[in-house]
Every structure is written in structure tokens, then in C-alpha cells.
C-alpha positions in Angstrom: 22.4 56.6 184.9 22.8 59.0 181.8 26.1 60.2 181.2 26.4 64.1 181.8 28.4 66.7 180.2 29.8 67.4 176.6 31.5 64.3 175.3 30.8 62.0 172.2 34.2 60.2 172.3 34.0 58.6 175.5 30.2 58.1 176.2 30.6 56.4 172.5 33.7 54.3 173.6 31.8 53.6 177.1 28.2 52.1 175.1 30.4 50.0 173.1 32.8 48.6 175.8 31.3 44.6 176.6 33.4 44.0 179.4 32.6 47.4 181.4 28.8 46.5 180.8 29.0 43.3 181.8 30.6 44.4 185.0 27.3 47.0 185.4 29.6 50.3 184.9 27.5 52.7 184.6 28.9 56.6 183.4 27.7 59.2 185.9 29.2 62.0 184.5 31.9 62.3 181.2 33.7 65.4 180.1 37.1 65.4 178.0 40.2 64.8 180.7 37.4 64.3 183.4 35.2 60.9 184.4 33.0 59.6 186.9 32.0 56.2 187.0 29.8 53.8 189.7 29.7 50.1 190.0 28.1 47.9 192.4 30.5 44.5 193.8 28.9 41.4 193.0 29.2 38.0 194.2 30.8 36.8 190.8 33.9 39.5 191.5 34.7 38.3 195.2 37.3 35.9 195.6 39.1 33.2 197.8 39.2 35.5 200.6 35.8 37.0 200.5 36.6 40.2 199.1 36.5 41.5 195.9 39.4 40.5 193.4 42.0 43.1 192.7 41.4 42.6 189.1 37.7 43.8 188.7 39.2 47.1 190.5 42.0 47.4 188.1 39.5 47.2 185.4 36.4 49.7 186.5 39.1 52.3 187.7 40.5 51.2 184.1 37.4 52.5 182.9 37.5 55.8 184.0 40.8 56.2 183.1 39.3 55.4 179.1 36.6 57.8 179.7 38.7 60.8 180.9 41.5 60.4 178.1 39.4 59.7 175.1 38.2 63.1 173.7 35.8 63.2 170.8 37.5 62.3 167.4 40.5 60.4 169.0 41.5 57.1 169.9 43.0 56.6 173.2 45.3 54.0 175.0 46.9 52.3 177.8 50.7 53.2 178.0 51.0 51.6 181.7 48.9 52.0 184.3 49.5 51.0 187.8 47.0 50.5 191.2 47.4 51.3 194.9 44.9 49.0 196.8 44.4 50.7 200.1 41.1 49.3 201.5 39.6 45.6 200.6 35.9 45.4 199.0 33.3 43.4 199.4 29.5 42.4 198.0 27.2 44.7 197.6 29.8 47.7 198.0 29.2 50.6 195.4 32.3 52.1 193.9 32.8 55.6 192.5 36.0 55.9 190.4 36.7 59.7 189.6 39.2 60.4 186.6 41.2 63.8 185.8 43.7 64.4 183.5 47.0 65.7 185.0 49.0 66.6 181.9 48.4 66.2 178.5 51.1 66.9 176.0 50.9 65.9 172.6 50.1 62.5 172.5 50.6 61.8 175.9 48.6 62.1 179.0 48.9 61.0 182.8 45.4 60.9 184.6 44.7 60.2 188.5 41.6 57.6 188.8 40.5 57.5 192.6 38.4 54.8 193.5 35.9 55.4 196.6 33.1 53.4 198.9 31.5 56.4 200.0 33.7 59.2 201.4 36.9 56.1 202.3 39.0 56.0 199.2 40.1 52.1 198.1 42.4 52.7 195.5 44.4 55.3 193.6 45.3 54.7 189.8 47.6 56.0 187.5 47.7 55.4 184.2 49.7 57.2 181.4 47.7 57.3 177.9 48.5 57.1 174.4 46.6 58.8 171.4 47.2 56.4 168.2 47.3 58.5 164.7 44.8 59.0 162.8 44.8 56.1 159.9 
């Protein structure tokens, strides 16, 4: 799906990101301190116990939380970031991950990242962002 809104720094982040594409993230709608992103559960991301590893919903909510905190013109990172699993996934399962921006001061931000199957939320994220200088 085309990504919606007003946003050149994280759709441009987003096309060139390998390991959200290989995972099928697709953008559904990007705005600065805002994201919404969808990804279907394959077989290759299920593990031992038949449901979907922990680490492939780190990374997509991971994703949004890119997407919301990198505004056009700025590079944005990861200061810490931490999950709540609340609800196991499995094949063929289509995620939403929805990102907003809580606070952002200076070069700092703190964004929520809520992961859903349908209306049942899986996950909640947090993840506190950094904006590198400008070299």
C-alpha cells in the first residue's frame, strides 16, 4: 500500500530499509511523530512453539517506531526500546503497529508503538529516540 500523509524522511528511511522489506512491511500511513504499519506472519518467523518469534515483533513494531521519529531532514535513533508481549501470533496473522510520539524535546523523543491483530492488541512498545547532529 502507498504510504499517506506529508513525510519524505520516513517514507525515504522506510524504501530503503532491507530488513523491513524483506519482512513485507508495508507503510499504510506516515506523518512526522505518527506511523502505521501492516505485516502479514509467515511461516519463516514462527518458531519452536508454533507461534511467531518475539523477535520479528520487536522488529516490525521497531519499524514504526523509525517511521514516527524520523522527520524529514533528520536522522533518527534507537536510545532503548523495550516490548510487552501480551498475546502470541501465528501464520497468516496480519499485524498493524501504530506509532505516536509522546514527547519530543530537543533531541529526544519517547513514542508508544501498539501492535494489533484486528481490534486484540499483541504488544505495546516503547522506545526512546535519539536525533544524531547534523555532520
Amino acid at each position: 500500500m502507498v504510504a499517506t500523509g506529508q513525510d519524505g524522511g520516513a517514507a525515504a528511511m522506510l524504501a530503503a530499509d532491507r530488513a523491513s522489506a524483506a519482512l513485507g512491511i508495508e507503510p499504510v500511513d506516515l506523518a512526522p511523530g505518527r506511523a502505521v504499519l501492516r505485516m502479514t506472519v509467515t511461516e519463516t518467523m514462527i518458531n519452536g512453539h508454533g507461534i511467531a518469534h518475539g523477535g520479528y515483533v520487536f522488529l516490525f513494531a521497531d519499524s514504526a517506531f523509525a517511521c514516527a521519529c524520523n522527520y524529514p531532514g533528520s536522522v533518527t535513533v534507537a536510545a532503548q526500546a523495550e516490548i510487552d508481549f501480551l498475546a502470541p501470533v501465528r501464520v497468516g496473522d496480519v499485524l498493524v503497529a501504530e506509532a505516536v510520539e509522546r514527547v519530543r524535546q530537543g533531541r529526544s523523543g519517547i513514542y508508544d508503538i501498539t501492535v494489533r491483530r484486528g481490534d486484540e492488541v499483541v504488544a505495546e512498545f516503547r522506545g526512546r529516540s535519539r536525533t544524531l547532529r547534523a555532520q
